[in-house]
C-alpha positions as CSV (number, residue, x, y, z in Angstrom):
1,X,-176.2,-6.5,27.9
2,X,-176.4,-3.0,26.3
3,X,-178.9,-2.9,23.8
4,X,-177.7,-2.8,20.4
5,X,-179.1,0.5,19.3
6,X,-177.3,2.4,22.5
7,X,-174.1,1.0,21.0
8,X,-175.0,1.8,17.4
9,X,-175.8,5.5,18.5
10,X,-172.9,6.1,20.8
11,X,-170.0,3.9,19.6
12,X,-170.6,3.3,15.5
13,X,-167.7,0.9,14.4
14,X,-167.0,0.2,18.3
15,X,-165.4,3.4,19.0
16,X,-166.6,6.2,21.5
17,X,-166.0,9.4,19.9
18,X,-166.3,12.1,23.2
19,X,-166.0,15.7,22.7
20,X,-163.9,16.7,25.6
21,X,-163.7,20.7,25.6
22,X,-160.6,22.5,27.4
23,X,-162.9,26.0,27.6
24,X,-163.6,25.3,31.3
25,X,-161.3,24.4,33.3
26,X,-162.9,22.9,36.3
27,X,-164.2,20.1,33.6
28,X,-160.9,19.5,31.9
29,X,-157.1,20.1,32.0
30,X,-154.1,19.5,29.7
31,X,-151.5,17.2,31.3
32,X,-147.9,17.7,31.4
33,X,-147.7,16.1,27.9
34,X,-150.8,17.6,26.6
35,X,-153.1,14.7,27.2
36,X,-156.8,15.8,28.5
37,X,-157.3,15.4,31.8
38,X,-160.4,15.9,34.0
39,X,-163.6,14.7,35.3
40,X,-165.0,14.9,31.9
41,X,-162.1,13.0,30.5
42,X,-162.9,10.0,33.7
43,X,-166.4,10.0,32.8
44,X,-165.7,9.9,29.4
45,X,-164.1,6.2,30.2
46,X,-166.1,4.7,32.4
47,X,-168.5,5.3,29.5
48,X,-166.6,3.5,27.2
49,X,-165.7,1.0,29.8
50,X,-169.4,0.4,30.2
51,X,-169.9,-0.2,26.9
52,X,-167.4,-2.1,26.1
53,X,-165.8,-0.2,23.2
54,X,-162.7,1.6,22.8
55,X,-162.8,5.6,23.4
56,X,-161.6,8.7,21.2
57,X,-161.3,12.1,22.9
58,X,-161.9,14.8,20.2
59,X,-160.4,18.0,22.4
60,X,-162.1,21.5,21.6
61,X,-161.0,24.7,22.8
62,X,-164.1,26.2,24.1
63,X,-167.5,24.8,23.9
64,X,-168.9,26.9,21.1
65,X,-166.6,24.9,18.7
66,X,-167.9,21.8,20.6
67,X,-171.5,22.6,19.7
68,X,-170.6,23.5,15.9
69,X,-168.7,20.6,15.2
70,X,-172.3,18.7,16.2
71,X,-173.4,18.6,12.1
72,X,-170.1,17.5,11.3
73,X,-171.2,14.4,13.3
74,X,-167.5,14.0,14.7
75,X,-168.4,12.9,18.3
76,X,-170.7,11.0,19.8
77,X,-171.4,12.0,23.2
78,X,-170.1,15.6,24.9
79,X,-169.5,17.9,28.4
80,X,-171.5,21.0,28.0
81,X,-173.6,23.3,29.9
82,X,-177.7,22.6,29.7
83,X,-178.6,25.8,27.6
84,X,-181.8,26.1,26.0
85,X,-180.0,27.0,22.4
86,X,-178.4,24.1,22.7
87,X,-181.5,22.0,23.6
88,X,-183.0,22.3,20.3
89,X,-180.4,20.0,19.0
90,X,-179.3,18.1,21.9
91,X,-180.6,16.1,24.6
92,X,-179.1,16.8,27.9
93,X,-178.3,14.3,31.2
94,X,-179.2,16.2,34.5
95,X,-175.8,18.2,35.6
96,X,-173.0,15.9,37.3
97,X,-171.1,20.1,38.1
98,X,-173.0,22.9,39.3
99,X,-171.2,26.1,38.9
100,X,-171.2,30.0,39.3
101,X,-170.5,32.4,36.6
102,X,-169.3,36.0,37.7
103,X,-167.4,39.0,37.2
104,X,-163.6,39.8,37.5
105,X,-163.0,43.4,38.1
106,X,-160.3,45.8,38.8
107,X,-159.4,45.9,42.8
108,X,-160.5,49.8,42.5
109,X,-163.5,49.3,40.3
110,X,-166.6,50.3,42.1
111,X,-168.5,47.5,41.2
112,X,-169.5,45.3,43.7
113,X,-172.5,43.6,42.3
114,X,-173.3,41.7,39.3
115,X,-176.5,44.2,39.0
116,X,-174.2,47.0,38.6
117,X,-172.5,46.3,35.4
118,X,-175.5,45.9,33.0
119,X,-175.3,49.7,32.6
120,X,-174.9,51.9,29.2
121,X,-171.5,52.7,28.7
122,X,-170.2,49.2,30.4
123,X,-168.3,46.6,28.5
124,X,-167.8,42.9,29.7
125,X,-165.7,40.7,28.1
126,X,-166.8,37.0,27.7
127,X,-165.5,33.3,25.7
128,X,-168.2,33.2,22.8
129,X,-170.6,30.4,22.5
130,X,-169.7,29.4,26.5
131,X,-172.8,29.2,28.6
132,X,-172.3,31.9,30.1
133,X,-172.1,34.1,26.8
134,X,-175.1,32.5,26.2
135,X,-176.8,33.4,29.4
136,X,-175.8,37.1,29.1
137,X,-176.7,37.3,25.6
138,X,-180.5,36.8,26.3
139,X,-179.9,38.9,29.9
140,X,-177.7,42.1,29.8
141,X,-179.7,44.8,28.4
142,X,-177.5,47.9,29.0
143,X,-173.9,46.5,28.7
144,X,-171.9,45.8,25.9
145,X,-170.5,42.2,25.8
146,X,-167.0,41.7,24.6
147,X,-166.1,38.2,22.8
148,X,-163.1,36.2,22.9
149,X,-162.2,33.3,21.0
150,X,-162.3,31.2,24.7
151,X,-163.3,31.5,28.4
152,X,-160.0,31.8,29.6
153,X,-158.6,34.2,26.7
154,X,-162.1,36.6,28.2
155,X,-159.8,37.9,31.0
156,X,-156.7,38.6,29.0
157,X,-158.8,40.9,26.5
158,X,-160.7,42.2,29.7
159,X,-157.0,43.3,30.9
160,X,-155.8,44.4,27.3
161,X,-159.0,46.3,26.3
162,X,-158.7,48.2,29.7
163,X,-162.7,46.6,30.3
164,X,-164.6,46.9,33.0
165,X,-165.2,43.1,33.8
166,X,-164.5,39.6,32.9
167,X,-167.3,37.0,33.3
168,X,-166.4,33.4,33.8
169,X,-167.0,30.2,35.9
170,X,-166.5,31.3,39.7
171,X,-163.6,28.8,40.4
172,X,-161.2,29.8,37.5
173,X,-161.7,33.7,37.8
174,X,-160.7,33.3,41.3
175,X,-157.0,32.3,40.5
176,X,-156.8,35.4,38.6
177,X,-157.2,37.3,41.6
178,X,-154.3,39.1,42.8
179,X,-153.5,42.7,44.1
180,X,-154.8,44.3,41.2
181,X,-158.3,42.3,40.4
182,X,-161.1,40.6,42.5
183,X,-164.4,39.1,42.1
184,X,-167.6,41.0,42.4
185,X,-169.4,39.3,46.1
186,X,-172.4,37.7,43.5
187,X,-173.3,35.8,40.8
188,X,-175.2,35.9,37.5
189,X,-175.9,32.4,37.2
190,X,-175.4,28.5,38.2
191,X,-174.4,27.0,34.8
192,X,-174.9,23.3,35.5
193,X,-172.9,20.7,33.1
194,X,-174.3,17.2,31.7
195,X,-173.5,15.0,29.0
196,X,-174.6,15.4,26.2
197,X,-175.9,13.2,22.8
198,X,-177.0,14.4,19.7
199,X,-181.2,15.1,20.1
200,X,-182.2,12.5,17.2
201,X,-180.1,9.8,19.3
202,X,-183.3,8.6,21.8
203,X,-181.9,5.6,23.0
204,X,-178.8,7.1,23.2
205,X,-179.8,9.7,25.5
206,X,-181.9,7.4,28.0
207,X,-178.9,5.7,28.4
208,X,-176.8,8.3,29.3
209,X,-178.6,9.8,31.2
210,X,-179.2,6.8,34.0
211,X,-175.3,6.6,33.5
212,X,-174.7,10.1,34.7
213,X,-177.2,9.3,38.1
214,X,-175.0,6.3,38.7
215,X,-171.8,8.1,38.7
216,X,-173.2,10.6,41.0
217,X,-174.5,7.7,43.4
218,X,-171.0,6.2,43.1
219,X,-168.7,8.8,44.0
220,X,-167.3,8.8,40.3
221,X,-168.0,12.5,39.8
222,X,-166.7,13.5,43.0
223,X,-163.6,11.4,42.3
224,X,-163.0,12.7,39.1
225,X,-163.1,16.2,40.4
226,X,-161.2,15.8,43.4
227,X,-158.3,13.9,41.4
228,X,-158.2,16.9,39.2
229,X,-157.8,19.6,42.0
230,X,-161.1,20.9,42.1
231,X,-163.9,21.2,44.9
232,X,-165.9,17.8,45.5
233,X,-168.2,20.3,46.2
234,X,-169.3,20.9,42.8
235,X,-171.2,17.8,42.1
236,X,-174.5,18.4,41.4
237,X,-177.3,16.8,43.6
């Protein structure tokens, strides 16, 4: 039996409103007709499944709009990265994905290095509010960051704006790469995805939290990935 205040916090009126957000693409896709698609979208209904309830997706697309339509209380439960901005109004599973954010540059830039980049004069271009913007918000010092309105829109304005980099999860950038751009050989961070519940929903979040360590143990997460054409690999441990 699930206890009663799990359901009232996740699925009000017995539906589960999910935030599925279309920003990163390792986490979720658009089908031929549109429809999400993903390992957040599987996970996403085994939850509901679970529960017992019927399941909305609410599609978003980039996180930053995921996390600022939290005070308009129009979903229940969400895929984002653990940041600690967002921690002070959400409670976070441990990460299902583990991933690495980098830098796209020209084939004849002479950056090699993450390190090189955060330099005066230097201008990144990045998805505002993704984790990663985040990250390099509190981090770069000498660079000047670039926003646009998603992750994958960050390399078109990188390529536009004549920029010297585009930061992004590891796995998208690199099917960017062609003759004429490349990935620098490090990375600037391990942005590690969870579920997430709004932070005043307790009972909520214990709950989702064991859920996220089954689907690990059961090969969910690395079903859901796999099915989607991305790395098993990613699972988080």
């Amino acid at each position: 039996m699930i206890d009663p205040q799990v359901l009232q916090q996740l699925a009000p009126n017995g539906v589960l409103c999910a935030a599925i957000n279309f920003g990163n693409p390792v986490l979720a896709q658009r089908g031929a007709g549109g429809e999400p698609l993903g390992v957040s979208v599987a996970l996403a209904k085994a939850l509901a499944d679970e529960l017992g309830v019927e399941l909305e997706l609410i599609t978003f697309e980039s996180a930053g709009k995921v996390f600022a339509a939290l005070a308009e209380d129009v979903w229940r439960v969400a895929f984002l990265a653990i940041e600690p901005v967002r921690e002070q109004e959400i409670a976070f599973s441990a990460p299902y994905v583990a991933i690495k954010g980098t830098y796209l540059v020209a084939k004849d830039s002479p950056f090699t290095q993450v390190a090189q980049l955060d330099a005066p004069g230097r201008r990144i271009a990045v998805g505002q509010g993704a984790a990663y913007d985040l990250y390099l918000s509190r981090t770069v010092q000498h660079a000047e960051l670039v926003r646009a309105p998603t992750s994958s829109a960050a390399v078109d304005v990188c390529i536009e704006q004549g920029l010297d980099a585009a930061a992004g999860v590891r796995d998208f950038l690199q099917t960017r790469v062609n003759e004429q751009w490349r990935l620098v050989e490090d990375d600037f961070m391990t942005i590690r995805q969870a579920m997430a519940v709004p932070i005043a929903h307790a009972a909520a979040a214990a709950f989702v939290r064991s859920f996220v360590e089954r689907q690990k143990e059961n090969g969910r997460v690395k079903r859901g990935l796999f099915a989607s054409g991305q790395s098993a690999e990613l699972q988080a441990t």
